[in-house]
Phi, psi and omega in degrees: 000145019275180170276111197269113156282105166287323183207137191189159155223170208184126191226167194192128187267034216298135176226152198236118174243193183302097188288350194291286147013273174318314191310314180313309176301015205205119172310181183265012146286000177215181203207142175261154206258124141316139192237339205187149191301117188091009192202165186191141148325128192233113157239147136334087199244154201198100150223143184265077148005096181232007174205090176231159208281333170304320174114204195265143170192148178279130168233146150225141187278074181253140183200141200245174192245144186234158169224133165330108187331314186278332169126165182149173178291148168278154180192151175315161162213152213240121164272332182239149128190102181287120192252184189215018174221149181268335189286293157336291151333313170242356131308308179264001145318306192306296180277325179249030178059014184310162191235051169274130213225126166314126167209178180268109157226136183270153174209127143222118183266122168233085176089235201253091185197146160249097167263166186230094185256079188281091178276138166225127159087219135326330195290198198226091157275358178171172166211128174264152156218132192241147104354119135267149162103174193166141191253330234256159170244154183250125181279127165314127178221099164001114153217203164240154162219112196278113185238158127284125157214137191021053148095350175261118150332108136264160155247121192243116181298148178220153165247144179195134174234232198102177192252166181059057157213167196211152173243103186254103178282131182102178185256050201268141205031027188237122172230137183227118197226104189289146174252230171223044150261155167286061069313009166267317161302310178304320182297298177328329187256018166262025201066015149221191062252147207196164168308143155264138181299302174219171165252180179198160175199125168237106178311310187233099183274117170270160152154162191245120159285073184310156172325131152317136160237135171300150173272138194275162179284149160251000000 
């Protein structure tokens, strides 16, 4: 540790859903932060990995942003995150309580577009389409991510930038088309598929995974 990302590119999609919903979706050491009376952020992450301490592999992400039940900075918690390697998949089970599940994922990128297909069990749980590509460089930035491991709150700090990248607010080229998995379903009762508030695309993505610290009771 820490775990190091060298290459990637990574895209995201924020939609703004039911938090009353989202709650179901979040253990009881945390509390979801609200954006609006009743509403909250869900983001949508979709990256491809080509030179990481994991090895090379596709992810995708859904997570909504939280605060420690007892207080603290806000940060994510991954509520979904489907890998396409087995070796990933129980390394981050393992060390940071990530909740990564082996699946079927597709990326087919044509210029500056991404869809995105993610299958479980057989099914079709969504097709994402992101906006690619992107001029702006992104300064390395502090951030959290909140897991259970064997039933205790942690927290794992992470740092993460890169270059070719860009931030498009509204949902201009970002399309989410639900499939018949019940994870698809789940999505469907926070409200969507719906606009997205903003997108981001990052070409060459960095960043460092630190050890998880349990969170002290509040």
């Amino acid at each position: 540790m820490p775990c190091e990302v060298r290459d990637a590119s990574a895209g995201t999609a924020l939609f703004e859903v039911d938090a009353a919903a989202a709650t179901a979706m979040v253990p009881a050491p945390f509390r979801v932060v609200e954006t609006a009376p009743g509403r909250c952020h869900l983001v949508v992450a979709v990256i491809d990995y080509r030179d990481n301490d994991l090895g090379d592999y596709r992810e995708v992400g859904l997570s909504l942003f939280v605060t420690p039940a007892g207080g603290g900075e806000a940060g994510t918690f991954i509520t979904h995150l489907p890998v396409d390697q087995a070796f990933t998949c129980e390394a981050g089970r393992t060390i940071w309580g990530f909740p990564k599940t082996a699946e079927e994922i597709d990326l087919d990128r044509d210029g500056d577009r991404l869809v995105t297909t993610l299958r479980m069990d057989g099914s079709v749980v969504f097709r994402l389409t992101l906006p690619a590509g992107g001029d702006d460089e992104m300064a390395p930035a502090p951030m959290a991510t909140y897991s259970m491991i064997d039933g205790l709150p942690h927290v794992t700090p992470f740092v993460q930038g890169g270059t070719g990248a860009a931030v498009r607010v509204g949902g201009d080229g970002v399309d989410l088309e639900l499939g018949d998995h019940p994870l698809a379903k789940d999505l469907a009762a926070l409200g969507l598929p719906g606009p997205a508030v903003l997108a981001t695309w990052t070409e060459h993505m960095r960043g460092t995974f630190e050890e998880p610290e349990r969170l002290e009771a509040g």
